[in-house]
N, CA, C and O atoms as a MOPAC input file, in Angstrom:
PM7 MOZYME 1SCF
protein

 N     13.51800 1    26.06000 1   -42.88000 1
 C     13.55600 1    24.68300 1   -42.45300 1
 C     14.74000 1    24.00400 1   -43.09200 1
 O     15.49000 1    24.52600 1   -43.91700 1
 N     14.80900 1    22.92900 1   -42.67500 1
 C     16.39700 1    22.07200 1   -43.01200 1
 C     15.84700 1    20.93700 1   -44.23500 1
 O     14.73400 1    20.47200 1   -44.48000 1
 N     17.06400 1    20.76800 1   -44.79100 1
 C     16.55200 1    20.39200 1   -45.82600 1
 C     16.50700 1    18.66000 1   -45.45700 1
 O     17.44800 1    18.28300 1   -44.75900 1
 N     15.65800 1    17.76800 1   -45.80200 1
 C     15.41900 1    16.69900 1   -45.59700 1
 C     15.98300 1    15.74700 1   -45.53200 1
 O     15.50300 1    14.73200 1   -45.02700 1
 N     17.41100 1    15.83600 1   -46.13800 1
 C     18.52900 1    14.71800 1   -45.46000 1
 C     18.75800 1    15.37100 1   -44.20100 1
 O     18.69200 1    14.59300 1   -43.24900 1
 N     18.95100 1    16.29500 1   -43.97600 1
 C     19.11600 1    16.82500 1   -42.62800 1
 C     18.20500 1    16.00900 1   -41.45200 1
 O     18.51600 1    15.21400 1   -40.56500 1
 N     16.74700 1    16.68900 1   -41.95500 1
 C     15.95000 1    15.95900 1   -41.38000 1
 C     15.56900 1    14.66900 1   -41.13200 1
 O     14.45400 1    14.41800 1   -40.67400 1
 N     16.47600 1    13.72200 1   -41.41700 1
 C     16.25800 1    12.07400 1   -41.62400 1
 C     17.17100 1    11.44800 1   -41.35800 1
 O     17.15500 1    10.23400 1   -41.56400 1
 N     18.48300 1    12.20500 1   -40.70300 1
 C     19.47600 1    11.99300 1   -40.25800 1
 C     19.28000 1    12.34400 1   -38.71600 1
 O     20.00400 1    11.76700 1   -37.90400 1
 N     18.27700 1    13.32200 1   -38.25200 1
 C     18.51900 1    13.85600 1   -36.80900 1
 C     17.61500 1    12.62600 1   -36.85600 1
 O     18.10400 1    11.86800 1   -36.01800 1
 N     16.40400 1    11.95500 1   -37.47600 1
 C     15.30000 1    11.64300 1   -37.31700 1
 C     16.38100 1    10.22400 1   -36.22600 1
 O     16.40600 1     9.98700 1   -35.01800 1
 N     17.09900 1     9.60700 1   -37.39500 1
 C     17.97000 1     8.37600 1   -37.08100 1
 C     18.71900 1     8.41000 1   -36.21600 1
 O     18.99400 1     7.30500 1   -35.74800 1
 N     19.54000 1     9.86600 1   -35.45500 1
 C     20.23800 1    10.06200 1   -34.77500 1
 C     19.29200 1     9.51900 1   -33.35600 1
 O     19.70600 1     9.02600 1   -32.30700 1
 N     18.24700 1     9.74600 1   -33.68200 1
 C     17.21000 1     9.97400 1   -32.08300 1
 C     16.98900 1     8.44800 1   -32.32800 1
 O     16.95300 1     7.82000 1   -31.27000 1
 N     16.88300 1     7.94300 1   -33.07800 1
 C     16.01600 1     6.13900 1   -32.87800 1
 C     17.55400 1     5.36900 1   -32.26900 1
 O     17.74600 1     4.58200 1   -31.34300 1
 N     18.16800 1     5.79400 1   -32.92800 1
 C     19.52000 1     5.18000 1   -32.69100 1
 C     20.10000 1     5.14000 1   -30.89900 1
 O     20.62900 1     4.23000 1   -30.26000 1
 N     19.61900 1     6.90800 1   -30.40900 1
 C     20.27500 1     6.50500 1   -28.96300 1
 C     19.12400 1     5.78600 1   -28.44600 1
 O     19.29400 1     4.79900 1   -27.73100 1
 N     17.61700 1     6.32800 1   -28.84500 1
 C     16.76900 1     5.28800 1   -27.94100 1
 C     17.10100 1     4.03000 1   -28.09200 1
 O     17.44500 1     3.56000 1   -27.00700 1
 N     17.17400 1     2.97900 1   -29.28500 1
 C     17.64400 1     2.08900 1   -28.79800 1
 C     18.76500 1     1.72800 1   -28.29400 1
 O     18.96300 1     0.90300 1   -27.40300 1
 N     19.37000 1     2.24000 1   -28.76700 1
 C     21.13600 1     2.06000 1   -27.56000 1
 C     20.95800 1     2.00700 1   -26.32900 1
 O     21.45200 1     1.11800 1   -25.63600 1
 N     20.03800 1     3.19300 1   -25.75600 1
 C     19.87600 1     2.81800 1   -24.16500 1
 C     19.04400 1     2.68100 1   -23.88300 1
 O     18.89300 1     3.01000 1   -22.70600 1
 N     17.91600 1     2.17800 1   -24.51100 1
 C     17.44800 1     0.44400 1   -24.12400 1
 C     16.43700 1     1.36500 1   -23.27700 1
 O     16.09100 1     0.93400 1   -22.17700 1
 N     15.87400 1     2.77000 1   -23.77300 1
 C     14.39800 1     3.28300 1   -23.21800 1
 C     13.35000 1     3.10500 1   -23.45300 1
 O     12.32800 1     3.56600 1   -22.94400 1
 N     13.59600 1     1.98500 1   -24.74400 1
 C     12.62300 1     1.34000 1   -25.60700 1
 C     12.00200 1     0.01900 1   -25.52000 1
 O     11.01800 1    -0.38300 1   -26.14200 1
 N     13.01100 1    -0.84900 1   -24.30600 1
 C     12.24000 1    -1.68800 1   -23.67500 1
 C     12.33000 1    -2.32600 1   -22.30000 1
 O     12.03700 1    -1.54800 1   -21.39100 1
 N     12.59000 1    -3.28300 1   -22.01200 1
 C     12.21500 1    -3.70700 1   -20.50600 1
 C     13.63700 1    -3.25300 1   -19.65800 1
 O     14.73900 1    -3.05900 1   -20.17000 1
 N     13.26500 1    -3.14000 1   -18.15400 1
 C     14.15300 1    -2.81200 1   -17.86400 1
 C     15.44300 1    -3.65500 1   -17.63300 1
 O     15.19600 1    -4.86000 1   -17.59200 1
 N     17.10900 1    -3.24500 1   -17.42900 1
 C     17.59500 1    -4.10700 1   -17.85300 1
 C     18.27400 1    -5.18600 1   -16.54600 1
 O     19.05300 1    -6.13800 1   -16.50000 1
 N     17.29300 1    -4.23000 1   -15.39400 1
 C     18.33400 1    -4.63600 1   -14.00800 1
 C     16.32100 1    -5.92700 1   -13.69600 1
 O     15.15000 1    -5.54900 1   -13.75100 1
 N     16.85700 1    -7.20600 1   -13.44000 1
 C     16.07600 1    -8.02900 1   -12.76700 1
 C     15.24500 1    -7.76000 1   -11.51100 1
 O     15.82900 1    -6.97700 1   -10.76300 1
 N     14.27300 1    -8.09800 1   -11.13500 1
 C     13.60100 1    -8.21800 1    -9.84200 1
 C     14.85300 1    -8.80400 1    -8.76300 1
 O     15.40800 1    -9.88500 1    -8.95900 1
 N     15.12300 1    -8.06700 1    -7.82200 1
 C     15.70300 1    -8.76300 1    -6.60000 1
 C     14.83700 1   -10.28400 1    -6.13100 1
 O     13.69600 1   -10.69600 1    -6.33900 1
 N     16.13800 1   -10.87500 1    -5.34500 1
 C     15.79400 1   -12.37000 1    -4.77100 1
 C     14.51300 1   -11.90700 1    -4.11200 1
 O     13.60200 1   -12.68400 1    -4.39800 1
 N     14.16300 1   -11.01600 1    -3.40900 1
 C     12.83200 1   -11.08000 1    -2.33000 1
 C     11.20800 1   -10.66400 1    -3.11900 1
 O     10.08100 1   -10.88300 1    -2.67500 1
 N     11.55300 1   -10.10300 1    -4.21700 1
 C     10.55300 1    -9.14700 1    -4.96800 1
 C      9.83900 1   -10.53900 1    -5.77500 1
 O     10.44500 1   -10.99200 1    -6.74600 1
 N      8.44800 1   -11.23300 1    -5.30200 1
 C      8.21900 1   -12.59000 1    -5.65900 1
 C      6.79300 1   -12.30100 1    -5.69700 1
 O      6.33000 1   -11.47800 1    -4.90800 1
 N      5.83200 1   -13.07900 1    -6.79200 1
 C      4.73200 1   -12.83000 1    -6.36800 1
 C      3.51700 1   -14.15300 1    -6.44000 1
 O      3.93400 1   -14.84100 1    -7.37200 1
 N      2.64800 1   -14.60400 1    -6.07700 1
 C      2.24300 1   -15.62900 1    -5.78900 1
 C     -0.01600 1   -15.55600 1    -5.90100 1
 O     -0.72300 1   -15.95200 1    -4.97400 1
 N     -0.25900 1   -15.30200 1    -6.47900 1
 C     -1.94900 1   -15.01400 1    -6.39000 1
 C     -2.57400 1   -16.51900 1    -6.14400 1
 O     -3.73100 1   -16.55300 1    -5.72600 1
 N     -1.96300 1   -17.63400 1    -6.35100 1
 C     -2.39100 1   -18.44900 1    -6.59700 1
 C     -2.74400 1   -19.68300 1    -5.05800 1
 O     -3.60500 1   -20.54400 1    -4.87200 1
 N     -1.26300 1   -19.03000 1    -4.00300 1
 C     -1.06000 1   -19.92500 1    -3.06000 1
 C     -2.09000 1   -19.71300 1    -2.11400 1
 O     -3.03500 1   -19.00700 1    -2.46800 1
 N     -2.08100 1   -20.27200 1    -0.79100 1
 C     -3.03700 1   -19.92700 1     0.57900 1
 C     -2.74400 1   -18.81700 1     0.91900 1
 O     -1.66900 1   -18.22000 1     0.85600 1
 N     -3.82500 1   -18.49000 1     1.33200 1
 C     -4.08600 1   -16.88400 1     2.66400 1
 C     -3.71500 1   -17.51400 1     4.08100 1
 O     -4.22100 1   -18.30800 1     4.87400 1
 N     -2.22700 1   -16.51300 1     3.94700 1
 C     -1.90400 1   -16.58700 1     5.45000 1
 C     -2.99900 1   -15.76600 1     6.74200 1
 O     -3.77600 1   -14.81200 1     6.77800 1
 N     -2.42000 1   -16.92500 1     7.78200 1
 C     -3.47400 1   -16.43600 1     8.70700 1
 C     -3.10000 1   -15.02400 1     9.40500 1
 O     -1.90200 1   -14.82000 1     9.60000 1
 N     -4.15400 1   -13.90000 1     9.84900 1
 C     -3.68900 1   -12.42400 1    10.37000 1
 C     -5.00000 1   -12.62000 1    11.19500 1
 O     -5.92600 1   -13.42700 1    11.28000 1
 N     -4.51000 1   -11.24300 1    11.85900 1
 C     -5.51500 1   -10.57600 1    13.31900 1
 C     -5.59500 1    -9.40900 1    13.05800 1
 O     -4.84900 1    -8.70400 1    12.37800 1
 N     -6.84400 1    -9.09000 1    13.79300 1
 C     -6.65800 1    -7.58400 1    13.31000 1
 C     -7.63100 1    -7.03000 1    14.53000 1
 O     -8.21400 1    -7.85400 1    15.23400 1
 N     -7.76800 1    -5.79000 1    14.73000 1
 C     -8.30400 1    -5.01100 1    15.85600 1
 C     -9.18600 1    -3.91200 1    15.20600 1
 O     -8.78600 1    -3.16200 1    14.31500 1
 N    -10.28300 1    -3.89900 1    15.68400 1
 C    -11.74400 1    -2.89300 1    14.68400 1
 C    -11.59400 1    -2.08600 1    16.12700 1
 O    -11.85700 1    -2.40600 1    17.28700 1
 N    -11.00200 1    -0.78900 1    15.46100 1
 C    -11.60600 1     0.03200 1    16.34800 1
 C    -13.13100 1     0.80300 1    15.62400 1
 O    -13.50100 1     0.74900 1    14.45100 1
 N    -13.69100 1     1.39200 1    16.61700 1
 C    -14.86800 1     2.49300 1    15.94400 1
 C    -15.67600 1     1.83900 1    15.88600 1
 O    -15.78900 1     0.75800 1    16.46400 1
 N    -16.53600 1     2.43100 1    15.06000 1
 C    -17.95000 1     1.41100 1    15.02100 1
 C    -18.21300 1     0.46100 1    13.96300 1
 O    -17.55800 1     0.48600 1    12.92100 1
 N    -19.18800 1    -0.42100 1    14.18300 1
 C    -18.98900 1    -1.84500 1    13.02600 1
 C    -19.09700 1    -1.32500 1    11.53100 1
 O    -18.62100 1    -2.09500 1    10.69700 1
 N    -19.49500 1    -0.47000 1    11.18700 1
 C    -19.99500 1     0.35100 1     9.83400 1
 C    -19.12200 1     1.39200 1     9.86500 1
 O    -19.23000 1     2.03200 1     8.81800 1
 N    -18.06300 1     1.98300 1    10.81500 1
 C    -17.66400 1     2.82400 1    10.89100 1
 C    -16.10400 1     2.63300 1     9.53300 1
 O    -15.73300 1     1.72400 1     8.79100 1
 N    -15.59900 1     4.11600 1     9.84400 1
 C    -14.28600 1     3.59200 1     8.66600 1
 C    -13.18300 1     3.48100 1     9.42600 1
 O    -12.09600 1     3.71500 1     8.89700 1
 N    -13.25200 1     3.09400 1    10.83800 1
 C    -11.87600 1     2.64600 1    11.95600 1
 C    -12.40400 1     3.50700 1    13.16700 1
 O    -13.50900 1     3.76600 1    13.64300 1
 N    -10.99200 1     3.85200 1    13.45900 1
 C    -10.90600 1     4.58500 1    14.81100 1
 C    -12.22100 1     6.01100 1    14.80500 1
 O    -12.76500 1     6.53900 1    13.83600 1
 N    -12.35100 1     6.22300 1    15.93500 1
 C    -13.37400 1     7.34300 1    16.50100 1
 C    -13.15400 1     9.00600 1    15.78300 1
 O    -13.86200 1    10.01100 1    15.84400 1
 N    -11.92800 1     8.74600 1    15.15500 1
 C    -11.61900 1    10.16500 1    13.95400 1
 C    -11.33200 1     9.86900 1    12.93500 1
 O    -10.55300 1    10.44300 1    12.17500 1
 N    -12.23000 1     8.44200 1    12.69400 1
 C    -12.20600 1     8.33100 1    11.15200 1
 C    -11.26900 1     7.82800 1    10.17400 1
 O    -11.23000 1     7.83800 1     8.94300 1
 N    -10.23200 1     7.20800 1    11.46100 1
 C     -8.93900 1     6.56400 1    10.66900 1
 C     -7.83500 1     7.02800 1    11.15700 1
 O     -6.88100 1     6.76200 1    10.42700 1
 N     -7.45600 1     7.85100 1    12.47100 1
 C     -6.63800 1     8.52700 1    13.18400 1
 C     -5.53400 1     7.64400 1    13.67600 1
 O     -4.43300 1     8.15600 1    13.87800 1
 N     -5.72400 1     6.34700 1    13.89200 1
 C     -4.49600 1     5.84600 1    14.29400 1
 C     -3.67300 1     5.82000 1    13.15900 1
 O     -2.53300 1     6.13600 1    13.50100 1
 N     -3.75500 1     5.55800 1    11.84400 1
 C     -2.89000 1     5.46800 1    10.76600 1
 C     -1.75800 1     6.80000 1    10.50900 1
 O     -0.56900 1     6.68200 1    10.21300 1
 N     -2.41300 1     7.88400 1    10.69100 1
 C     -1.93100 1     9.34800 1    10.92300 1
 C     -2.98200 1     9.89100 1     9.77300 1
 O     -2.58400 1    10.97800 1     9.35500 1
 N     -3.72700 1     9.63000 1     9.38500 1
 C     -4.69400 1    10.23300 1     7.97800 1
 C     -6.05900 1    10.24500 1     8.62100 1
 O     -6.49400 1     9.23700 1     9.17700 1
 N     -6.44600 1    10.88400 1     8.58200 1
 C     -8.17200 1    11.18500 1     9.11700 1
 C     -9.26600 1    11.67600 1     8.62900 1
 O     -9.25900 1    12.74600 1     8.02100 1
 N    -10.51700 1    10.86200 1     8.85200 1
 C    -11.78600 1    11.53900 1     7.93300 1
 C    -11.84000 1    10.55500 1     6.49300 1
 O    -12.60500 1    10.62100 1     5.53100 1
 N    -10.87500 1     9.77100 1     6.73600 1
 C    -11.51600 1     8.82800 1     5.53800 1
 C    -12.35000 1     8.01800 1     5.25800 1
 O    -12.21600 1     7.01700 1     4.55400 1
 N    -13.62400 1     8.54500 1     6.00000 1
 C    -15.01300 1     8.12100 1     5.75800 1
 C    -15.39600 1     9.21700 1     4.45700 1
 O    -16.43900 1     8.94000 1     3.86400 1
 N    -14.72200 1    10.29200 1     4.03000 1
 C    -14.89800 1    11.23500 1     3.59900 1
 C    -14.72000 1    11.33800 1     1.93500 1
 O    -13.57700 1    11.21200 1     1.49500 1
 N    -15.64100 1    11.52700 1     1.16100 1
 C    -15.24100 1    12.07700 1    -0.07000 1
 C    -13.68100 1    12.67000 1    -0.36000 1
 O    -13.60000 1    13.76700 1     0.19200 1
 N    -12.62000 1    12.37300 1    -0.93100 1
 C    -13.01500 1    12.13500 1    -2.40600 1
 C    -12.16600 1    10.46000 1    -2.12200 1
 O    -11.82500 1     9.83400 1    -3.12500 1
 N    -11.90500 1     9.88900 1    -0.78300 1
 C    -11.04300 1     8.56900 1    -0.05800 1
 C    -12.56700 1     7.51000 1    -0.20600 1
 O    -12.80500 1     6.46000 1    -0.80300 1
 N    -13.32200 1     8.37300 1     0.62300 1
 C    -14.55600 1     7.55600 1     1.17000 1
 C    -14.36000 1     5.63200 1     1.76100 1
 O    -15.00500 1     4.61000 1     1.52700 1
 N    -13.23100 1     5.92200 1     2.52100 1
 C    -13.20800 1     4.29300 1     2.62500 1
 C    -12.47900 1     4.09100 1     4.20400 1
 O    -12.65500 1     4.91200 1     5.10500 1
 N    -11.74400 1     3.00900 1     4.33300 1
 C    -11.88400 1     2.21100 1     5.91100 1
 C    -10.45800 1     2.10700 1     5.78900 1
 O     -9.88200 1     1.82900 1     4.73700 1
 N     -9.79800 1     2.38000 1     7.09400 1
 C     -8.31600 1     2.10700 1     7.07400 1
 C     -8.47700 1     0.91800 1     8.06400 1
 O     -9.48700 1     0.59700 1     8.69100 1
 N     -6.70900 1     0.08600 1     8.06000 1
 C     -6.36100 1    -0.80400 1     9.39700 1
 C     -5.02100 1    -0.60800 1     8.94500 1
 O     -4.49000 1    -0.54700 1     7.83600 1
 N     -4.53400 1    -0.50700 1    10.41600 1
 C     -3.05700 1    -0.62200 1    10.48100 1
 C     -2.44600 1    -1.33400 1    11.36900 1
 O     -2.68800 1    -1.56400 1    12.55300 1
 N     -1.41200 1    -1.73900 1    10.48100 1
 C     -0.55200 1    -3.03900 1    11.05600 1
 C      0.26900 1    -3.01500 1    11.80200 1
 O      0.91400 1    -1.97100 1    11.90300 1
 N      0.54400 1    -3.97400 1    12.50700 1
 C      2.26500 1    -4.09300 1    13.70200 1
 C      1.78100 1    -5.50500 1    13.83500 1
 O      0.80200 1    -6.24200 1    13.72300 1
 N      3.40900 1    -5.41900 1    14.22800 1
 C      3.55400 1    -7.35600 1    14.93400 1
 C      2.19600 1    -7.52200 1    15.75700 1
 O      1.18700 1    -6.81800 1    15.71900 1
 N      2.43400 1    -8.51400 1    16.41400 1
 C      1.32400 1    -9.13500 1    17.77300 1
 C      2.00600 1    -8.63900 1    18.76900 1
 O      3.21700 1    -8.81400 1    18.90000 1
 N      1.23600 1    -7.93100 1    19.61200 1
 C      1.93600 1    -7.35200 1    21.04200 1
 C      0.85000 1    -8.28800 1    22.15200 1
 O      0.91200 1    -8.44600 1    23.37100 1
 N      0.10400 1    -8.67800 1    21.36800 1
 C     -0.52600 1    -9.61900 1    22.39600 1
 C     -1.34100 1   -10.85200 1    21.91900 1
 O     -2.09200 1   -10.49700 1    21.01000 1
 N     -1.47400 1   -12.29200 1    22.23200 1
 C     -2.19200 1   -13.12400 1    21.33700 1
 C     -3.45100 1   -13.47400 1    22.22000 1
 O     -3.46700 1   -13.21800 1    23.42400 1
 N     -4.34700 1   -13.98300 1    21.66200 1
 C     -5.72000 1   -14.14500 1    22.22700 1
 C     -6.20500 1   -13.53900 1    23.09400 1
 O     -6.73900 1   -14.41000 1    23.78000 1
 N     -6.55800 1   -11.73800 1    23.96100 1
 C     -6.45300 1   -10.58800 1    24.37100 1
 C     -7.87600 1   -10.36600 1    24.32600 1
 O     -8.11400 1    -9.28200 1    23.79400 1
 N     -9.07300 1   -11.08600 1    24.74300 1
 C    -10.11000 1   -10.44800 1    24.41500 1
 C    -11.32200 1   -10.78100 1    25.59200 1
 O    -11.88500 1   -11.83300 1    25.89500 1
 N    -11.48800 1    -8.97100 1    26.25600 1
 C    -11.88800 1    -9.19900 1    27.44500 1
 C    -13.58900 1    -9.73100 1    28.05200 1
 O    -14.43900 1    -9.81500 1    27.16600 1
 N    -13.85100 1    -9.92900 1    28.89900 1
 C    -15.00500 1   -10.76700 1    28.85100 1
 C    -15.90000 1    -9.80300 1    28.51800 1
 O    -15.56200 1    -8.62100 1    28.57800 1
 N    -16.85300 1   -10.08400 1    28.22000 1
 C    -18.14300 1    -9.67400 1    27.30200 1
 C    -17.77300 1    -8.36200 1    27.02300 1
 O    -18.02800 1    -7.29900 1    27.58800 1
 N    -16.68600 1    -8.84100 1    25.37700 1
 C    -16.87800 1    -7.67200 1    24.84700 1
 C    -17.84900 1    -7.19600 1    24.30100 1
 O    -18.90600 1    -7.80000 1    24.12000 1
 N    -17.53500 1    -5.68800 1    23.86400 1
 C    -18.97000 1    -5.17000 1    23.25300 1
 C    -17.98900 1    -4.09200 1    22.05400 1
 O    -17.23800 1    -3.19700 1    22.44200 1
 N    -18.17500 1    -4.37200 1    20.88600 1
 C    -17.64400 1    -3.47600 1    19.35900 1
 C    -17.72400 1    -1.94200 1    19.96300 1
 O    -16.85500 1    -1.08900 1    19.78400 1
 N    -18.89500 1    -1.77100 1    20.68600 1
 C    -18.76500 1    -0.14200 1    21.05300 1
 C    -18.06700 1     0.16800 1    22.33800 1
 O    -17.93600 1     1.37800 1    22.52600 1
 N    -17.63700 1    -0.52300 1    23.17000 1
 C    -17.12200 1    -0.04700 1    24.06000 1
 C    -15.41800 1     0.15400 1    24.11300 1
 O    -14.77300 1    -0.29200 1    23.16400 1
 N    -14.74000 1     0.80200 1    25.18700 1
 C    -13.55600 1     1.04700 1    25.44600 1
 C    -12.95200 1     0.10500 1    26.50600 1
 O    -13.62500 1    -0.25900 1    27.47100 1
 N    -11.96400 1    -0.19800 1    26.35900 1
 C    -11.25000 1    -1.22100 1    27.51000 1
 C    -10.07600 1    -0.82200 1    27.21500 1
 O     -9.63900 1    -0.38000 1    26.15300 1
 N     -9.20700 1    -1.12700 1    28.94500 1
 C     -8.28400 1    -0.05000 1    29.10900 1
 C     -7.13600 1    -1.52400 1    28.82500 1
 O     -7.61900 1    -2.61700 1    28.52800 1
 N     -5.72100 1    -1.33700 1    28.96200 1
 C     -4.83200 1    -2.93900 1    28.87400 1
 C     -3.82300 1    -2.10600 1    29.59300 1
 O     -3.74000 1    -0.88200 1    29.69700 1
 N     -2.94400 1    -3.24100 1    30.14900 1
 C     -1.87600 1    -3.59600 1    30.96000 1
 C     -0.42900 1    -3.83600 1    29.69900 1
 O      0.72000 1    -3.70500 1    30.12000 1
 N     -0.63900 1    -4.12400 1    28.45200 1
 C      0.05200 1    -4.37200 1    27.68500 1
 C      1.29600 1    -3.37100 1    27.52000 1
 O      1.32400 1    -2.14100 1    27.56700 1
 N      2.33500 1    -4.33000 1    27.30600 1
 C      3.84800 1    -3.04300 1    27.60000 1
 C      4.11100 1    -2.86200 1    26.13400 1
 O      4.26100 1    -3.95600 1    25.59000 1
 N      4.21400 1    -1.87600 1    25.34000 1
 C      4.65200 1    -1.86400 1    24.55400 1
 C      6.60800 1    -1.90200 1    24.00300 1
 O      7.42300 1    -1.30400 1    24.70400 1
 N      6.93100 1    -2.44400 1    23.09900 1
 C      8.45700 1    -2.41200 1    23.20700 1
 C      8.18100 1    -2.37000 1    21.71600 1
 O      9.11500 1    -2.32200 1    20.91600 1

């Protein structure tokens, strides 16, 4: 083994670059202008579309529109929804029913 100035010199060599480059504390580049966060303000208003059944965890495979499926399933066990703009606003045909299928005219772009 090395003899103990040795050892108390590498010891200092190592504290020395950690703090030099600054791995030792916050980082040194800021949050960008958009990166903002807010818990406190109003809930913006959203829409959303339930496919599957009312208890169900989404779509008819379990979460298939998202591209992930079966996440009614151990070890997820939970409910997906997935988002896009509005391709259509107030869209809701007469006596709907949660279990049924209805076909649309809607163009997608």
């Amino acid at each position: 083994m090395g003899s103990l100035a040795n050892n108390i010199m590498v010891v200092g060599a190592v504290l020395a670059a950690l703090v030099a480059g600054g791995s030792c504390g916050p980082p040194k580049v800021p949050p960008g202008p958009n990166i903002t966060t807010n818990y406190n303000g109003k809930w913006l208003t959203a829409r959303a579309t339930w496919y599957g059944q009312p208890n169900g965890a989404g779509a008819p495979d379990n979460g298939g529109a998202c591209g992930i499926k079966n996440v009614n399933l151990p070890p997820y066990s939970g409910m997906t929804a997935c988002g896009k703009k509005v391709i259509a606003k107030d869209v809701i045909p007469a006596n709907w029913r949660p279990d049924a299928v209805y076909t649309s005219n809607v163009q997608f772009y």
